[in-house]
C-alpha positions in Angstrom: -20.3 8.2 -3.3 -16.6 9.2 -3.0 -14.0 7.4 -4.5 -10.7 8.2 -3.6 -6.9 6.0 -4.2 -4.8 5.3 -1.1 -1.3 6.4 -2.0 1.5 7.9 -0.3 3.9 5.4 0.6 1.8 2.3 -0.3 2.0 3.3 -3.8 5.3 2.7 -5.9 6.1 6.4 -6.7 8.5 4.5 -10.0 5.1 2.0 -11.8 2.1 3.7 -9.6 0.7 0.5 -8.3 0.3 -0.9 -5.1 1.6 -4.5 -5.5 4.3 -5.4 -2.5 6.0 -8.1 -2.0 5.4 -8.8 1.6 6.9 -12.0 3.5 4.3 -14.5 5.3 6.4 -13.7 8.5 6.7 -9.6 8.0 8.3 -8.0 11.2 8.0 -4.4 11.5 11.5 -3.8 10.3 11.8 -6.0 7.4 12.0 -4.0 4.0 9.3 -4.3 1.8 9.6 -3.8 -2.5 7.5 -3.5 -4.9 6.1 -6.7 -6.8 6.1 -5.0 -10.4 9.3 -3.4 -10.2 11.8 -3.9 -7.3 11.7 -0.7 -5.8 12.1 -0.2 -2.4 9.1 1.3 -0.6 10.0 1.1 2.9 10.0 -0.9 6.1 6.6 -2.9 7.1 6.1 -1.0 9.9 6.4 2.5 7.9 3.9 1.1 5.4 1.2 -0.5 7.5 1.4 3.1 9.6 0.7 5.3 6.7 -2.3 3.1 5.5 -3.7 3.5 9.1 -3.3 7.2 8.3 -4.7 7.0 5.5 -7.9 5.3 6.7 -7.3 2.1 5.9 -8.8 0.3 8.8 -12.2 1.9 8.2 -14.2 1.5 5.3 -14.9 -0.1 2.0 -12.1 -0.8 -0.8 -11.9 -1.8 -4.1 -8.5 -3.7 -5.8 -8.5 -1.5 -9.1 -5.6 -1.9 -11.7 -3.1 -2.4 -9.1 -4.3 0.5 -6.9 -6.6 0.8 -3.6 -9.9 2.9 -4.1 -11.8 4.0 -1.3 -15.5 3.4 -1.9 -18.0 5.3 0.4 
């Protein structure tokens, strides 16, 4: 079994998690920050893009300490 964390943009390169504040009516160009800390991570559109390159339409995750495992 392979366990890998998502990362790249999804993760907050300031606190390390993966916690986004994310309106209920996200258009692709509406800025997206981090829950913990405030940081900007980047427009919806850029984030739900890299977590479709990172696989994240495929397969089984796991919510662990405010990152995203992939479980095999």
């Amino acid at each position: 079994m392979t366990k890998q964390y998502l990362n790249h943009q999804l993760e907050c390169p300031y606190c390390l998690t993966i916690r986004l504040r994310i309106p209920a009516d996200a258009g692709p160009d509406d800025r997206i920050f981090c829950d913990d800390c405030g940081e900007f991570l980047g427009t919806w559109d850029d984030l739900l893009t890299d977590f479709e390159k990172q696989g994240g339409q495929d397969g089984v995750f796991r919510l662990d300490k405010g990152r995203i495992k992939r479980i095999d």
